[in-house]
N, C-alpha and C positions, 0 to 999 in steps of 0.2 A: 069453550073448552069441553073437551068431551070427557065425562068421568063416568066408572063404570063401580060400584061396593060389592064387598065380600065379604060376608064373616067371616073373622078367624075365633073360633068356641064363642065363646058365651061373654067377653068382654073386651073384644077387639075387632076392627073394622078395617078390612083392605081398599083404600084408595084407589083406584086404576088409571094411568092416563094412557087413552087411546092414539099414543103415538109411539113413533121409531123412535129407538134410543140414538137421542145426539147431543151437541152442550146445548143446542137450545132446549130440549126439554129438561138438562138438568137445569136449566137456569127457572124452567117453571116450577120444576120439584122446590129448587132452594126458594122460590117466593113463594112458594103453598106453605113451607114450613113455619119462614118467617112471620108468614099471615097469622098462621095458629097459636106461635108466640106472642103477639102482639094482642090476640085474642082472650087469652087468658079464660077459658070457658071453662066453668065448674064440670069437673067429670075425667076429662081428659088428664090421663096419667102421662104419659109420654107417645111418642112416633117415631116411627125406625125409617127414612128414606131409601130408596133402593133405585136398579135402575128404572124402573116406569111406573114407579108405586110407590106409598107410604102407607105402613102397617103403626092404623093408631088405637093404642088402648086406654080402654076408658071402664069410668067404675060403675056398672048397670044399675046400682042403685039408688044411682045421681042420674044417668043418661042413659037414655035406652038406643038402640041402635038408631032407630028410625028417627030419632031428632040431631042424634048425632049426625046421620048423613043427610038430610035437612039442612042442615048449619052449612053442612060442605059445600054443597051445591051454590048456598045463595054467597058462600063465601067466596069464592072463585068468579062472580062476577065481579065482583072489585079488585084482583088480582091484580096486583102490580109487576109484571115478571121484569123489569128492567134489573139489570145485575146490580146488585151493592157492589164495592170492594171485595175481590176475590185476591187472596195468597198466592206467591209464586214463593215454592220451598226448594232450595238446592240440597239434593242426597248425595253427600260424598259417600261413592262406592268403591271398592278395591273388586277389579274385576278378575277372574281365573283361579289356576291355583286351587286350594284346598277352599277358599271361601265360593271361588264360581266351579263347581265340580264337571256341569255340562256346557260351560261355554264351548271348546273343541268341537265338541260332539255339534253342535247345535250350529258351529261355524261350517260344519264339513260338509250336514246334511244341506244348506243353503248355499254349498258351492265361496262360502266366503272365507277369512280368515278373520283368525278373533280381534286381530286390528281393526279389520271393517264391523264386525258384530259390535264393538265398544264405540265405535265415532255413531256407529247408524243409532245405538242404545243412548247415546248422548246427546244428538241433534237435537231431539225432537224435546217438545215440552208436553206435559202428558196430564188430561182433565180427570180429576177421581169422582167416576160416578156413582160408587158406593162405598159404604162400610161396609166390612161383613165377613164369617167366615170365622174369623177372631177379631176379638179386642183391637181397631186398630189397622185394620188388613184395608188397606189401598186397591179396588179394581180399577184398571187405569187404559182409558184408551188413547186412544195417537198416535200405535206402536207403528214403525215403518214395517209393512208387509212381507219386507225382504229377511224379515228375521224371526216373521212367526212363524209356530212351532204348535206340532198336536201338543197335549199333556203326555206324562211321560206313562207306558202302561201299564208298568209297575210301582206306584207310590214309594215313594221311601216312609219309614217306621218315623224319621224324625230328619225335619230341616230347622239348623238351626236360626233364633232371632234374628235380623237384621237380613235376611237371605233377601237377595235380588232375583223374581224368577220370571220366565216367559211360560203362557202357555194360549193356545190358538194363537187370536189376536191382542192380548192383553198382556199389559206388564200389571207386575206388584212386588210388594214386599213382608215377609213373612214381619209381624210383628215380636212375634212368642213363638220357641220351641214349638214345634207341633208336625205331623206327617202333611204329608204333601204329593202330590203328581206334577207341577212347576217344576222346568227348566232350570236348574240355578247356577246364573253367569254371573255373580257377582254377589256382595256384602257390604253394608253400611255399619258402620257402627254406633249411628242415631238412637234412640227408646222411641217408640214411635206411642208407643201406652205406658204408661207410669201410673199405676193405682194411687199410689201416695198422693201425686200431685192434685191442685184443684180443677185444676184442665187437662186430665190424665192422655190427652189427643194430640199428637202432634199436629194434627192438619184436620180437616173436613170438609165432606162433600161439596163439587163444586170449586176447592184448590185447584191449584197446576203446580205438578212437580216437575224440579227437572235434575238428571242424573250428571256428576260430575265425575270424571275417574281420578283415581288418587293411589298412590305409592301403596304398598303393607305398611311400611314408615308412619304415612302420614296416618292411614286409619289406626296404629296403634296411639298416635300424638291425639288424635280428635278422642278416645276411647280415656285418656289421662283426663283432657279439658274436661271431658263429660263427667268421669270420675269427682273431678276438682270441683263442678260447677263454673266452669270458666270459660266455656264452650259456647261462642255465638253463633245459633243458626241462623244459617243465608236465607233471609226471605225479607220480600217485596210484595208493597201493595202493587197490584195489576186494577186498574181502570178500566172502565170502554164507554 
């Protein structure tokens, strides 16, 4: 396995894997990480996965760069990349409408109508190979080509939580308030981050989501469940 290090300042280290982003590399990321948890090595604070990288920080005072990437190296020849158990999570979305503002738009410029844009948005089951962005924020590929979309050139000021959006080849999901250049065909009304809780994450790196459509109706009912605490998320251990 070919790894390449970077400092980021004075007490974090970039990982590199020299290959094309695909699930099998994220399925190497998800066993590099695992590796470093099971490792439990004095120094090391935490590690942020990305798509071809893991940015890991560590306390200089305990671990200097040079032993830290030392450890990497000889660690990754025991790599085990075989998949554990990965999640399959169903996102009920209410597509159009005031929750998807650019579905229309997005069906017209691809020659489809937003009946096809929501079956094509829905087939598909979709690999997250990052966190990032925000708290929470799903980058998701496996989008079918026939419905991606540049970003939009203008950002909007604020998309709201749960927002469903396209942009290039990727789908996501706004977790939190926040501006955005995303496509948005659709809303869920999931928490996808919850500070309060002890696994404030609905999902993580290496999941597969997959999109379900649903009435205004219902996501107002899923939106009470949640309210109530009486809301079961759809999700399946996935094997291989």
């Amino acid at each position: 396995m070919n790894l390449t290090f970077h400092p980021l300042g004075e007490a974090a280290l970039k990982c590199c894997f020299q290959e094309d982003v695909s699930p099998a590399l994220t399925d190497k990321i998800q066993a590099f990480c695992r590796k470093l948890r099971s490792k439990e090595i004095i120094g090391i604070t935490e590690w942020v996965p990305a798509y071809d990288s893991v940015a890991i920080y560590y306390d200089p005072w305990k671990l200097s760069y040079q032993q830290l990437a030392d450890f990497l190296l000889n660690m990754v020849v025991e790599l085990d990349v075989n998949r554990d158990e990965s999640k399959m999570v169903t996102i009920p979305t209410h597509y159009g409408g005031d929750d998807g503002p650019d579905l229309e738009n997005l069906a017209a410029a691809n020659n489809l109508s937003t009946k096809d844009v929501i079956n094509l948005h829905t087939s598909g089951s979709y690999l997250i190979n990052m966190i990032g962005f925000l708290p929470g924020f799903p980058y998701l590929s496996g989008l079918d080509e026939r419905i991606a979309m540049p970003r939009l050139e203008n950002p909007r000021q604020s998309v709201p939580a749960g927002s469903v959006g396209i942009a290039e080849s990727q789908t996501g999901i706004y977790p939190l308030d926040s501006p955005g250049g995303w496509h948005i065909i659709g809303r869920t009304p999931l928490k996808l981050f919850d500070a309060e809780k002890e696994e404030p994450f609905l999902f993580e790196q290496g999941d597969y989501l997959q999109f379900k459509a649903i009435s205004e109706d219902e996501y107002k009912q899923i939106q009470r469940e949640i309210e109530n605490g009486t809301y079961k998320l759809e999700r399946k251990e996935e094997s291989e």
